[in-house]
VOGU-3710 file (C-alpha; in Angstrom, 3 decimals, decimal comma):
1> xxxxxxxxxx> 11,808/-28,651/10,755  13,231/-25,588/8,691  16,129/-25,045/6,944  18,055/-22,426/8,044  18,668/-20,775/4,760  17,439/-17,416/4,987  15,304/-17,378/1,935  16,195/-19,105/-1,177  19,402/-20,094/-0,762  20,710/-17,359/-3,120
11> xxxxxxxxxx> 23,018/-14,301/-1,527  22,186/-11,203/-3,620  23,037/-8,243/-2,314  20,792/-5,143/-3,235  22,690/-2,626/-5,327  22,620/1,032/-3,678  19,652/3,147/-5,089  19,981/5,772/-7,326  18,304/9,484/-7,079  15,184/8,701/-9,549
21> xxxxxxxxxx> 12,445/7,964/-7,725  8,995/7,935/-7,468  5,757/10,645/-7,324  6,110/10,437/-3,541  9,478/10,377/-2,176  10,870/13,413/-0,235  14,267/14,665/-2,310  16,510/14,211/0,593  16,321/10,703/0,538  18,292/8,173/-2,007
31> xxxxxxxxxx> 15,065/6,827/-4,964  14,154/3,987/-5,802  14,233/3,277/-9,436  11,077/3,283/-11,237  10,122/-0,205/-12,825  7,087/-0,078/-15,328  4,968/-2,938/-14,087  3,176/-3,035/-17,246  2,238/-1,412/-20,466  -1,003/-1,597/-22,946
41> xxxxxxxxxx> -0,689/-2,496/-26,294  -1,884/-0,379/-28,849  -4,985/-2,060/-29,690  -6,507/-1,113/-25,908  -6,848/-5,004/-24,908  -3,299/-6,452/-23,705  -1,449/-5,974/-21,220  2,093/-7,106/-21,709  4,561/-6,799/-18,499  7,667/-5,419/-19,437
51> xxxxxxxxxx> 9,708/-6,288/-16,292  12,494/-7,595/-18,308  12,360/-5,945/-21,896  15,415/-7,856/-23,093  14,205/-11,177/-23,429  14,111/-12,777/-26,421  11,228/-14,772/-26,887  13,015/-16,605/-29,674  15,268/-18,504/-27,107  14,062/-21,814/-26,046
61> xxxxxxxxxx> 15,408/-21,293/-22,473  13,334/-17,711/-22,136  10,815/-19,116/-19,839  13,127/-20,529/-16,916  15,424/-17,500/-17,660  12,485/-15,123/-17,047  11,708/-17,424/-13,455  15,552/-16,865/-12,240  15,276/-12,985/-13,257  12,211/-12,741/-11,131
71> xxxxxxxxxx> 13,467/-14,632/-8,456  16,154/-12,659/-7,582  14,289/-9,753/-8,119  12,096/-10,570/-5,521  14,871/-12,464/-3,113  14,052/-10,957/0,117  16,981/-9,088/2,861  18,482/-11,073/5,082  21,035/-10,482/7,920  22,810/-13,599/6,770
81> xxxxxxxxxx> 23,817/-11,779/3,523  25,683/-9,404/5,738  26,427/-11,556/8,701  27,684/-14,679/7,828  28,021/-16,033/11,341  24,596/-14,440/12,816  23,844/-17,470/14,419  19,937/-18,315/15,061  18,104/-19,542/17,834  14,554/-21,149/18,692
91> xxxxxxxxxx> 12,003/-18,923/18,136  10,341/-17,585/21,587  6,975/-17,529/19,581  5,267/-20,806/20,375  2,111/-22,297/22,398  4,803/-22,235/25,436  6,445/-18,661/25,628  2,536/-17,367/25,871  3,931/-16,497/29,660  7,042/-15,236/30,487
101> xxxxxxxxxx> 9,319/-17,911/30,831  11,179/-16,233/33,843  12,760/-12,267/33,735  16,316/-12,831/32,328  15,451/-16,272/30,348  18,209/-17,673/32,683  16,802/-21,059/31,516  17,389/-20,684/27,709  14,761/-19,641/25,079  11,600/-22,077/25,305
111> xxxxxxxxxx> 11,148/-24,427/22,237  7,625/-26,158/20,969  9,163/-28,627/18,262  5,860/-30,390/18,150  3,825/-27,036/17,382  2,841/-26,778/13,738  2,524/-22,939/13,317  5,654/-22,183/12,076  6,574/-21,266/8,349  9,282/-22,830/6,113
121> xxxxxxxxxx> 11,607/-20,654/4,808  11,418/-22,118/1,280  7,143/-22,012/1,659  5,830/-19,342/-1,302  2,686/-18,136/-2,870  1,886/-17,586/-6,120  1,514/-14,343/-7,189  -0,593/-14,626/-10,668  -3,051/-17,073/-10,132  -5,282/-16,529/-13,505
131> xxxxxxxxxx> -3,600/-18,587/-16,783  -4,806/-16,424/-19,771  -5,636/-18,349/-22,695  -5,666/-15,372/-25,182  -4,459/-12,208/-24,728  -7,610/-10,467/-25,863  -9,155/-11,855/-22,962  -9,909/-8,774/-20,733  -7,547/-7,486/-18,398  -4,524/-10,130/-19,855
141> xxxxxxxxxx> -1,463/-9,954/-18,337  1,146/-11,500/-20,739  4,761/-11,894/-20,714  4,938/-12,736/-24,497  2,864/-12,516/-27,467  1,222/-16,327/-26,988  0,487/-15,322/-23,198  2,764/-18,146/-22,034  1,778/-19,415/-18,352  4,743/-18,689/-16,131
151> xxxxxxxxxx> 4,780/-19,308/-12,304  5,753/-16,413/-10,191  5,942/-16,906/-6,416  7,141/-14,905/-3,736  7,806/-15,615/-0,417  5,225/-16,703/2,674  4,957/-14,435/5,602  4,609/-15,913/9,479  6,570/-17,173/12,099  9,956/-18,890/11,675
161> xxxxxxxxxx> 11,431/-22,120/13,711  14,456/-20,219/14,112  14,998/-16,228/14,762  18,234/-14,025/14,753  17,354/-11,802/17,628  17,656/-11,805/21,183  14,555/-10,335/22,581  16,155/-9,142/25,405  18,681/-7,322/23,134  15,809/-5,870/20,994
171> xxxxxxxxxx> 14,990/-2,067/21,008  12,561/-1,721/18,502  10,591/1,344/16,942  7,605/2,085/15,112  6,926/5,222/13,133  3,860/6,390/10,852  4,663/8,161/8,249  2,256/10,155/5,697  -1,206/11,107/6,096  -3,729/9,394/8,179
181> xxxxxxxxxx> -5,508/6,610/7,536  -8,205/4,119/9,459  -6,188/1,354/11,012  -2,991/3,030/12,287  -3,484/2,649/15,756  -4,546/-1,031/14,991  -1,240/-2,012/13,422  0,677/0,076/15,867  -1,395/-1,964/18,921  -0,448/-5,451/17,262
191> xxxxxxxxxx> 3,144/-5,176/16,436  3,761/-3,788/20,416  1,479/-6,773/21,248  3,416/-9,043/18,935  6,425/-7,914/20,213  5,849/-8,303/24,267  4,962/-12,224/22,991  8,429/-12,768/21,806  9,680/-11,303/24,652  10,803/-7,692/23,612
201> xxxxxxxxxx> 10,736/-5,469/26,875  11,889/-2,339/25,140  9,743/-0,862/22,544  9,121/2,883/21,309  7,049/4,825/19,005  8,842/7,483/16,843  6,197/10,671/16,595  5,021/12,599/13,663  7,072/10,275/11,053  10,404/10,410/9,915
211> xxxxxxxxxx> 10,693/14,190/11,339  10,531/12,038/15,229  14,470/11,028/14,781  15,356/14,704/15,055  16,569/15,013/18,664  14,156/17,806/19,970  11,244/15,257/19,155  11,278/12,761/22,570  9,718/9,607/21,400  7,175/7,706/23,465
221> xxxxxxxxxx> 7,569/4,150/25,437  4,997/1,521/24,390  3,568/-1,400/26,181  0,390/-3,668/26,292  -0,600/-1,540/28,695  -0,274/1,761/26,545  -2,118/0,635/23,338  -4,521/-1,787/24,792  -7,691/0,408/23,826  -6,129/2,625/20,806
231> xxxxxxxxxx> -7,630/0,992/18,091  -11,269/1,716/19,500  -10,528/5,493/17,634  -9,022/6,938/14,476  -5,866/8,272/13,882  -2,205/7,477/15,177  -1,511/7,709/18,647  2,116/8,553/17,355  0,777/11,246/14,902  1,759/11,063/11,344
241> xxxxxxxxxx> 3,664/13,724/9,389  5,624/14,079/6,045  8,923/14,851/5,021  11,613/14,664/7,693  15,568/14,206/8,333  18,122/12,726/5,598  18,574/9,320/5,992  22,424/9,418/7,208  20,708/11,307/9,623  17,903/9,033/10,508
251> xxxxxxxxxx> 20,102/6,182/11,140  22,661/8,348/13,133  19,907/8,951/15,511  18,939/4,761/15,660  22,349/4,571/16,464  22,494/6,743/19,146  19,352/5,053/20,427  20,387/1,571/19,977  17,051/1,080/17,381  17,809/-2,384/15,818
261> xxxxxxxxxx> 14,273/-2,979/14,900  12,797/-0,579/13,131  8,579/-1,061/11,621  7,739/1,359/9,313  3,592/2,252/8,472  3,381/4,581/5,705  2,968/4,317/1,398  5,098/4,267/-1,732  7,430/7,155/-0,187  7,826/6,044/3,088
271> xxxxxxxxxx> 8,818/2,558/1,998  11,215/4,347/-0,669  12,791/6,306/2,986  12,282/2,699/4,548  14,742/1,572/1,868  17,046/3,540/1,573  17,772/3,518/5,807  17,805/-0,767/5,222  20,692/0,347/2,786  22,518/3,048/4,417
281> xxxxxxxxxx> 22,189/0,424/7,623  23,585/-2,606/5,780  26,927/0,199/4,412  27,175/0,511/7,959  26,832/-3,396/9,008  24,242/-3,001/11,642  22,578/-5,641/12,321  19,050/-4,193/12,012  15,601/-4,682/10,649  13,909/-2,433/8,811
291> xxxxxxxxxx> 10,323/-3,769/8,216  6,962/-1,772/5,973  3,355/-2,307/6,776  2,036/-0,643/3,540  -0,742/2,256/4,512  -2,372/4,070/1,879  -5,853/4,282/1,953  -5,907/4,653/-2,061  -4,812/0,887/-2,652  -2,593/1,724/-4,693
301> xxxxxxxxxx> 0,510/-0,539/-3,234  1,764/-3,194/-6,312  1,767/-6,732/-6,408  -1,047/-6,407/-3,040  -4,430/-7,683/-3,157  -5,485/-4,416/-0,573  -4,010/-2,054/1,401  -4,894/-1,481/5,139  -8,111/1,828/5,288  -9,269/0,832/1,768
311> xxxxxxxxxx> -11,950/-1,339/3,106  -13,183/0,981/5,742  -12,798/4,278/3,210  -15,233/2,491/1,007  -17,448/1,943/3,503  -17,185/5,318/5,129  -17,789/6,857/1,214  -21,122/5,535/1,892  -22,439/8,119/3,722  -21,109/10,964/1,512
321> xxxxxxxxxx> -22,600/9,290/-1,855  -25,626/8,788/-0,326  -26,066/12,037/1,019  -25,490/13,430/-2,153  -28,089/11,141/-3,689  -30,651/12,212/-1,692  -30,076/16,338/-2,096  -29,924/15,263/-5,776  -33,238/13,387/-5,896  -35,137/15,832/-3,827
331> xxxxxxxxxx> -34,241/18,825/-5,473  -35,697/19,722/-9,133  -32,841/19,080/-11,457  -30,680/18,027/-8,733  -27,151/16,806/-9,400  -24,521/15,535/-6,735  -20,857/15,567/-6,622  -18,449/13,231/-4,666  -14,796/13,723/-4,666  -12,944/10,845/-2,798
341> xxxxxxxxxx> -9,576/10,437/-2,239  -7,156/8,170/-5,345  -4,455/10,078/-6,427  -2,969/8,182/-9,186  -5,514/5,438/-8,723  -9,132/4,784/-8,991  -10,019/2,168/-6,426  -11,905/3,829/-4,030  -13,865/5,815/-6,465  -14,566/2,546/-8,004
351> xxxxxxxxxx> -15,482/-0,177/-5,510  -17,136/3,160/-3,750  -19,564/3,774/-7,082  -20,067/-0,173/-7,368  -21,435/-0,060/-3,746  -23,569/2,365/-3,490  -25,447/1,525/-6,519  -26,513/4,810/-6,764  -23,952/6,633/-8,975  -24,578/7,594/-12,164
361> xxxxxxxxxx> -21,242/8,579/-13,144  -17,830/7,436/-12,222  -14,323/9,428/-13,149  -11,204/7,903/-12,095  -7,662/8,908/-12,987  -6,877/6,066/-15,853  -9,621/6,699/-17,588  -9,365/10,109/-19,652  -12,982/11,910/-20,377  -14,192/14,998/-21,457
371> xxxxxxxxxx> -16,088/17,498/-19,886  -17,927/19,163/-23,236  -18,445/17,890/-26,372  -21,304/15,343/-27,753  -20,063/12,884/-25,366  -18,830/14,876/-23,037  -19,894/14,375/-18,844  -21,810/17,553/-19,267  -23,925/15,919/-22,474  -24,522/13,057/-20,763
381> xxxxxxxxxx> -25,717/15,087/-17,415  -28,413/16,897/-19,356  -29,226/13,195/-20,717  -29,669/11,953/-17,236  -31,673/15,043/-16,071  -34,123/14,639/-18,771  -34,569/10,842/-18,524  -34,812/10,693/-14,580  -34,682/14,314/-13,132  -31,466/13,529/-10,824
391> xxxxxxxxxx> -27,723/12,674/-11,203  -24,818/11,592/-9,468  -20,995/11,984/-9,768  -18,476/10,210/-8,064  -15,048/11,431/-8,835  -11,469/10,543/-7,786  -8,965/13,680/-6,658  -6,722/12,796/-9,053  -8,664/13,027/-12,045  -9,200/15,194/-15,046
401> xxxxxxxxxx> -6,289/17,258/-13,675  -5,710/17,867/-17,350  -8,648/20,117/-17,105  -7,041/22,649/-14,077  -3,837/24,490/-13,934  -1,009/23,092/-13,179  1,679/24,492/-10,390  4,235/21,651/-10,511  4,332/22,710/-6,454  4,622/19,126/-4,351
411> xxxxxxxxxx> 4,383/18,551/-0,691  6,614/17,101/1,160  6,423/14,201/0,694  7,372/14,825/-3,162  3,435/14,153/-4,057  2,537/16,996/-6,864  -0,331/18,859/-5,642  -3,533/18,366/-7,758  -5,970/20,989/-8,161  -9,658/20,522/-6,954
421> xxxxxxxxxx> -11,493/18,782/-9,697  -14,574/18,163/-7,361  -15,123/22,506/-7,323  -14,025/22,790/-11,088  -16,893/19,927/-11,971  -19,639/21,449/-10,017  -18,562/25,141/-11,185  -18,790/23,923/-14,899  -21,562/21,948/-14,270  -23,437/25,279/-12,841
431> xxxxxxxxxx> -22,219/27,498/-15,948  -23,295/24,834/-18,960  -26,569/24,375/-17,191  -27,176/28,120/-16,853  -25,951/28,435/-20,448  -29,068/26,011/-21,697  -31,500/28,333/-20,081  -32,464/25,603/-17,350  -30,120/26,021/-14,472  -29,389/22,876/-12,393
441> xxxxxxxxxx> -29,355/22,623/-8,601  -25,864/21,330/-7,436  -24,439/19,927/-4,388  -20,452/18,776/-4,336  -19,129/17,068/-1,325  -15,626/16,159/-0,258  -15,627/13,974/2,903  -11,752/13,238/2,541  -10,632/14,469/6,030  -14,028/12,788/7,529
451> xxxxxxxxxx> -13,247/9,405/6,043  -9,311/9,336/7,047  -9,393/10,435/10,190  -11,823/7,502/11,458  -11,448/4,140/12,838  -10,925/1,046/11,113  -14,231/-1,350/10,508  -14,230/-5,249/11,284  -12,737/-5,912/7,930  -9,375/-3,684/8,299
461> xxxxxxxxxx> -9,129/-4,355/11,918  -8,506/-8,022/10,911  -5,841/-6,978/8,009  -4,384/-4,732/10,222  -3,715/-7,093/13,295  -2,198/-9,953/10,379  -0,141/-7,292/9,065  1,565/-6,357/12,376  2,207/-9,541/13,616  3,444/-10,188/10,690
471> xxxxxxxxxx> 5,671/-7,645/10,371  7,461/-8,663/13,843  7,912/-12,270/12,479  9,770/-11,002/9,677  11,645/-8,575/11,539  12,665/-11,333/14,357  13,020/-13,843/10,854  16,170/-12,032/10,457  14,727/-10,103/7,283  15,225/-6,369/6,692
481> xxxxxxxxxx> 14,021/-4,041/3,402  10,909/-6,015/3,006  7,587/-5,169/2,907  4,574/-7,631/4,203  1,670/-7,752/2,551  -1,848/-10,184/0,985  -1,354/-11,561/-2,283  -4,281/-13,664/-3,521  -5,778/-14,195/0,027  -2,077/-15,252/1,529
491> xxxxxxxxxx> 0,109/-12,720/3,384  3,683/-12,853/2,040  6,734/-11,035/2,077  8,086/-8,526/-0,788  11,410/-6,441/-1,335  10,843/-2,403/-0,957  11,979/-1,858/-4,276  9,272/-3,854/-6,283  6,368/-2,860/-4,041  7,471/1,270/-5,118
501> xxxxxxxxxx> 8,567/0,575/-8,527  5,164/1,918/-10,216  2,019/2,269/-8,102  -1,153/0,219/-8,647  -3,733/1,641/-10,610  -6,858/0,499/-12,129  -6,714/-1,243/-15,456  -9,346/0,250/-17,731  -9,590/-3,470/-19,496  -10,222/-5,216/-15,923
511> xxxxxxxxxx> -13,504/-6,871/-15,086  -14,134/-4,873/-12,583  -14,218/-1,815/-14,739  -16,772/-2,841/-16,412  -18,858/-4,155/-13,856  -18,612/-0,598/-12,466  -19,364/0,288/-16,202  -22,212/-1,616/-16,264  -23,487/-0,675/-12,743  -23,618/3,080/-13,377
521> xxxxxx> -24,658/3,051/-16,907  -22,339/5,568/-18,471  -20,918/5,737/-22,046  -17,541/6,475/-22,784  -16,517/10,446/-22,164  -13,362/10,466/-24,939
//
C-alpha cells in the first residue's frame, strides 16, 4: 500500500542549532534560529513572506525554486536518515491488534492489509489555502510583488502501514513542560491510551518538565488504568515546571533509562529543548523519537490553525468579561477591566472580545495605542461614559508594555517578564477621571490562574485526543524532531525548527481584526 520512503524521498540532515534563539528558550539549551515568517510593507496593507530573501523574482525558474526551498525546509526527521538499515514492520495499529494478540507476540505482529485507515507517506496538505488576487486585499500573504499563487504542502499526520519500532522494545516518556494549560491531562491520557493499542507495555511520565530527568525526581509508571479518569479535571497529573537540566544531560538520563520514545507537551521553548535533545540524540545515533504536542494556551504556535486550551480559555474568559460588564453597568460611571493572558499575541483577547459582544475596547500586543491624547483610550473612555454611562476593556498581558518599566528580568523559561498593564490601565484610568472633576468607578479583573488551571471543554478535549494519538503514530512512523499539529482543518506533521522560528501573532490587516473592530466599535488609539 505505502511506500516505504520515510517522507519525501529526500535525505536532509538537519544542521546542528546555533545559540540564537527565541523569547522563550531556557539559555542552557542549544536555539533555534529565528526565521521571520513575515514582514509588512510600508504602506500597512501587504504582507510579503520573507522566508527566502534571496530570490530573484527576475528568474523564470523562481517559482519551482521557491517549492524545493520549502520542501526541504519542511522535510520531516526520520530514523532512516540515520539508520539506513532500520528495517520496518506491519504496523500493530489496525481493526485486529484492538486485543492483545498474545503476551510476547510469539505469532508475529498482526497485519489488516484490507483496512483503509492508514496514511501514505507521500499524502500532504496544503498549507495556504486562500489565492490572493491583489496584494491590497486584506491580510495578503505574498511571496512576490504580483502575489504569485504557489502551493505549499506539508506532510499528513496518522497511522503508517509500516512502523520502525518494536512495541515490546518501546520505553516511552511523556513530559509537560511550561505553565498549565486546559487539556494536559487529556493529551497525556490519549498518547498512554494510544500507546497500550500498539502494544507498548512500558510507559512513564517525566514530572514537573524538563527538571524530572534530574535523578532525585522518580518519575511515575502510566497505564490505562492510571489516566483513565484524568481528563475529568485541570491541570497535569505530571505537574508542569520551567527551566530544567542541559540537554547532554537530559539525554544522559534517557540513556540511563532506556527512553527511546520521548512526547513532549509544552510551547515555543519546550519544542526549541525538544529540538535540540532530537539533535544531541541523532550525534549520538540513538535510535529515538522525540515527538511535540504544541500547548500554549495563547495560540500563538506558527503555521497551526489552534493550539490545544485556546478554545476552552476563550470560553472560560467568558465569565470574567461578563462579570466585569455587569459591575460596569450597575455602577454610575462604571468601567471594567479584563486582562487575559497573550504574551506576544492577541488571540485570546480577540476571539474573547468578539464573543462576548460586550467589550467596548480591545488592546492586543500588535496593535500600538495610546493611553492620552485626543485619541487616546482614556479620550475615548470619557466618550463612552457620556454616550452610554458604562465601559469595558479587554486587554492582553502583553500589551502597551511600552507604557511600564522595563526590568529585562526573564523567567526561566527565557520569557521576559512583562509588567502588569491590567493595574497600570485601571490606576490611570482612576487618576484622568479624578483629574476631570467626575471620578469613575473601576473594577479590573485578571482571571489568568482561574482560566489555566481548569479542564478542557468538548471542543479541546477532541483536539487534544487527535493530537496524542497522533503524536504516537508519528513517533512509531519512525519520525523524530517533529511537531503534530491542524493546518486548515487537517492534522499534519511539521519540523521543530519552523513551528519556533517566529511565534504567531495577530495580523492587524486580517479579517478578523476588523470584525473585532467592528464588533466593539473603537477608533484607532495611535
Amino acid at each position: 500500500m505505502d511506500a516505504l520512503s520515510p517522507a519525501n524521498g529526500l535525505k536532509l540532515q538537519l544542521p546542528a542549532l546555533n545559540s540564537r534563539h527565541a523569547r522563550t528558550f531556557f539559555t542552557q539549551f542549544v536555539a533555534v534560529p529565528r526565521r521571520r515568517s513575515s514582514s509588512v510593507l510600508k504602506n500597512g496593507r501587504v504582507r510579503a513572506l520573507a522566508k527566502n530573501p534571496g530570490i530573484d523574482f527576475c528568474d523564470p525558474e523562481w517559482k519551482s525554486k521557491f517549492q524545493k526551498d520549502f520542501e526541504k525546509r519542511f522535510y520531516i526527521p526520520h530514523i532512516t536518515d540515520i539508520f539506513d538499515g532500520a528495517v520496518a514492520i506491519p504496523s500493530t495499529f489496525c481493526l485486529k491488534s484492538r486485543t492483545p494478540v498474545n503476551e510476547d507476540f510469539a505469532d508475529g505482529y498482526p497485519s489488516d492489509e484490507k483496512w483503509h485507515g492508514y496514511i501514505n507517506n507521500s499524502d500532504r496538505v496544503l498549507l495556504k489555502v486562500i489565492y490572493y488576487s491583489s496584494p491590497t486585499s486584506a491580510g495578503a500573504e505574498c511571496i512576490d510583488p504580483d502575489c504569485t499563487w504557489v502551493e505549499q504542502w506539508v506532510h499528513r499526520a496518522g497511522p503508517r502501514e509500516k512502523i520502525y519500532f518494536k512495541p515490546e522494545t518501546v520505553n516511552a516518556a511523556i513530559v509537560t513542560c511550561g505553565g498549565l494549560c486546559p487539556g494536559l491531562n487529556d493529551v497525556i491520557r490519549q498518547i498512554v491510551i494510544t500507546l497500550e493499542i500498539y502494544g507498548v507495555k512500558n510507559i512513564v511520565g517525566i514530572p514537573f518538565g524538563y527538571r524530572g530527568f534530574s535523578e532525585e525526581i522518580a518519575e511515575m509508571p502510566l497505564s490505562r488504568k492510571v489516566v483513565q479518569n484524568i481528563h475529568l479535571s485541570g491541570g497535569s497529573l505530571l505537574g508542569v515546571s520551567r527551566g530544567g537540566p542541559s540537554v547532554a544531560e537530559i539525554v544522559d538520563s534517557m540513556e540511563k533509562r532506556g527512553i527511546n520514545m520521548l512526547f513532549v507537551l509544552g510551547g515555543n521553548g519546550t519544542h526549541a529543548g525538544a529540538n535540540a535533545i532530537h539533535n544531541e540524540c541523532r550525534k549520538r545515533r540513538m535510535k529515538v523519537a522525540i515527538v511535540g504536542v504544541p500547548k500554549t494556551i495563547d495560540n500563538d504556535i506558527l503555521h497551526m490553525d489552534k493550539t490545544f486550551g485556546f478554545d476552552t480559555a476563550v470560553e472560560e474568559s467568558q465569565r470574567a468579561i461578563n462579570s466585569a460588564y455587569i459591575e460596569a453597568h450597575s455602577a454610575y460611571r462604571g468601567i471594567g477591566i479584563v486582562k487575559l493572558m497573550g504574551r506576544s499575541s492577541g488571540f485570546i483577547t480577540m476571539q474573547a472580545s468578539l464573543a462576548s459582544g460586550q467589550i467596548d475596547i480591545c488592546l492586543i500586543p500588535e496593535v500600538p495605542f495610546h493611553l492620552h491624547g485626543p485619541h487616546g483610550v482614556l479620550s475615548h473612555l470619557k466618550y463612552l461614559l457620556e454616550k452610554k454611562g458604562s465601559a469595558v476593556v479587554c486587554v492582553a498581558e502583553g500589551a502597551g508594555q511600552n507604557f511600564l518599566e522595563k526590568t529585562n528580568a526573564t523567567d526561566a523559561s527565557g520569557n521576559i517578564v512583562f509588567g502588569d498593564i491590567g493595574v497600570h490601565i485601571q490606576q490611570e484610568t482612576k487618576k484622568y477621571f479624578k483629574a476631570t472633576g467626575n471620578p469613575a468607578d473601576v473594577k479590573y479583573i485578571d482571571p489568568t490562574y482561574m482560566i489555566r488551571a481548569c479542564r478542557a471543554n468538548a471542543s479541546d478535549g477532541i483536539l487534544c485526543t487527535v493530537l496524542g494519538q497522533n503524536a504516537v503514530h508519528g513517533a512509531f512512523a519512525g519520525y523524530s524532531g517533529i511537531t503534530v499539529g491542524i493546518c486548515n482543518t487537517h492534522y499534519v506533521y511539521l519540523p521543530i525548527p519552523e513551528v519556533v522560528s517566529y511565534p504567531r501573532v495577530v495580523d492587524p490587516n486580517s479579517r478578523m481584526w476588523h470584525r473585532c473592530l467592528t464588533s466593539t466599535g473603537q477608533p484607532d488609539f495611535v
